[in-house]
C-alpha positions, 0 to 999 in steps of 0.5 A: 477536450483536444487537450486530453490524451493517453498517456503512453507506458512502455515497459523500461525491462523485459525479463526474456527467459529464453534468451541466454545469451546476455548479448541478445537482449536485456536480460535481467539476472540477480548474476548482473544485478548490482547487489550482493545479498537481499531478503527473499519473500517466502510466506506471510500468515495474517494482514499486515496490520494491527488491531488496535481493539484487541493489543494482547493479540494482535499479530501477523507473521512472514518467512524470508529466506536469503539470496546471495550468490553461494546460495544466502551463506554469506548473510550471518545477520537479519535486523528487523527495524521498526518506526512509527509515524503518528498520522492523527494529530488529536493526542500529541505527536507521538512518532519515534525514530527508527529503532531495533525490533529483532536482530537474527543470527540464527537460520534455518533452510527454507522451502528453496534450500536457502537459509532463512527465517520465520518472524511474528511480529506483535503489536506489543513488540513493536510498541516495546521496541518503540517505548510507546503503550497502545494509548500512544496510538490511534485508528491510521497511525503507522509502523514501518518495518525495515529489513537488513540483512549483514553479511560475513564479509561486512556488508549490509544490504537494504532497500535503500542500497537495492536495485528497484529489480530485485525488490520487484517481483522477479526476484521478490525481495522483501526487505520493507514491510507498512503496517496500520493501526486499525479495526480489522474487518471481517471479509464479508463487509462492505462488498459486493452490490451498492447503490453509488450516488452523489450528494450535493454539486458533484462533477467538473467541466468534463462531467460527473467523475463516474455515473451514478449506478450498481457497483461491486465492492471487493476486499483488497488482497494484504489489508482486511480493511481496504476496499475498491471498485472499479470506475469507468472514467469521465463518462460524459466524454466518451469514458476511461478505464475502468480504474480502480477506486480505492478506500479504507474503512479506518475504525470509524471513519472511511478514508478515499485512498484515491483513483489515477487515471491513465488520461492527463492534459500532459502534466502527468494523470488525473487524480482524484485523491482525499480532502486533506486539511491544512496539516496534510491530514485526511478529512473523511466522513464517520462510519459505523463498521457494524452496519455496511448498510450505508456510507459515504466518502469525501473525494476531491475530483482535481487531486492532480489536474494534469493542467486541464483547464476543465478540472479543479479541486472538489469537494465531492460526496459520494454516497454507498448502499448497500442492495 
């Protein structure tokens, strides 16, 4: 245990609104960010996700605006890209390569005064874009969506060729956007009190990954799907924490997204992550999403054991219910 130890984050930027001197510390501006135009995040109406039970209707919608440095007149063109990524090998590999779903040349001014732009996206758009029907895609497939926006002097600006800070949420670029193939759920499910148990040999040579007790579930702010808890790392010698530990009830199956730990053996954090099989696809238990009463989830404790010898790879049941 002399081996584990805080892992130490210090912050790289500080955004210090009363210096306005540059000379005075690290000031971050979009004037001296190296970028000439980006897509600002302005609304966003529904989940970004699609359900898959329901494709005739299945939407979401969000408004961007343009940021450049004459107030977004230099942007004449948006392009919103589409990709998707078939995650579920059962019915073949249907993944397509990145392609046009909407091109804009047409804005209007946004709450800021910048001119921007409202899209819906529809999951029969993107399927059309994509030359697929929705029997091409199953519960945890995926669609990236991609923003680029074309200026009048010939330049083009994305995520790729953008500043880490201005896609942070200073300047709340939002240029890409992941969308899953799912079963949405209403928000009223699978949260609040459960009973958290292990079934069967749970535990490394640090102890149980979390005790067994009451926990609150609660819905995950962008998906009506996701759900977490928070943990009290490693009990047994002394806790962490809390960490939030993350799942996703995938139409009927439950997927562990995983637990990072801020404590490692100096070879990153300790992770606990999915079993995933000899394809990298996530193994997960069935679940039935009209009855919250009950369900499990397989985690592997040792997803990344940080070189400590005391940790391994797991196999670990945990059992959820409801009170």
């Amino acid at each position: 245990m002399n081996k584990l130890k805080y892992l130490i984050y210090t912050a790289t930027i500080a955004l210090l609104a009363s210096c306005a001197d540059p000379e005075l510390g690290p000031v971050v501006t979009f004037e001296t960010a190296t970028i000439g135009a980006y897509v600002r995040f302005v609304s966003q109406d529904g989940n970004a996700e699609f359900d898959l039970a329901n494709p005739s209707t299945s939407q979401f919608s969000y408004c961007v605006d343009f940021v450049d440095l004459q107030g977004g007149e230099l942007v004449n063109e948006y392009a919103l890209d589409v990709q998707f990524f078939d995650n579920t090998p059962f019915n073949g590999d249907n993944s397509v390569a990145r392609t046009n779903y909407i091109t804009e040349t047409s804005f209007s001014p946004s709450p800021a005064g910048n001119p921007g732009t409202c899209v819906t996206v529809t999951l029969e758009g993107v399927l059309a874009a994509a030359g697929l029907s929705v029997d091409d895609v199953s519960a945890s497939d995926q669609f990236a969506l991609y923003g680029v926006v074309r200026t009048s002097e010939g330049a083009e600006y994305s995520s790729n060729n953008t500043t880490a800070t201005v896609r942070g949420a200073a300047f709340q670029g939002f240029f890409d956007l992941n969308v899953n193939a799912t079963c949405p759920l209403a928000s009223d499910v699978f949260v609040g009190d459960y009973a958290v148990t292990f079934e069967g040999a749970a535990g490394t040579g640090y102890g149980l990954p979390f005790a067994e007790g009451t926990y609150t579930l609660s819905t995950v702010a962008g998906s009506s799907t996701r759900r977490t808890m928070d943990v009290v790392y490693l009990p047994a010698i002394g806790g962490f924490g809390p960490y939030s530990f993350d799942f996703d009830f995938v139409c009927d199956k439950a997927d562990f997204l995983g637990m990072t730990a801020g404590v490692g053996c100096g070879m990153g954090s300790l992770m606990m992550g999915p079993i995933t099989d000899e394809n990298g696809f996530l193994v997960s238990p069935a679940v039935d999403i009209s009855d919250d009463s009950q369900f499990k989830l397989l985690i592997n404790e040792g997803a990344n054991t940080s070189g400590c010898a005391s940790v391994s790879a797991t196999e670990t049941t945990v059992v959820f219910t409801k009170l």
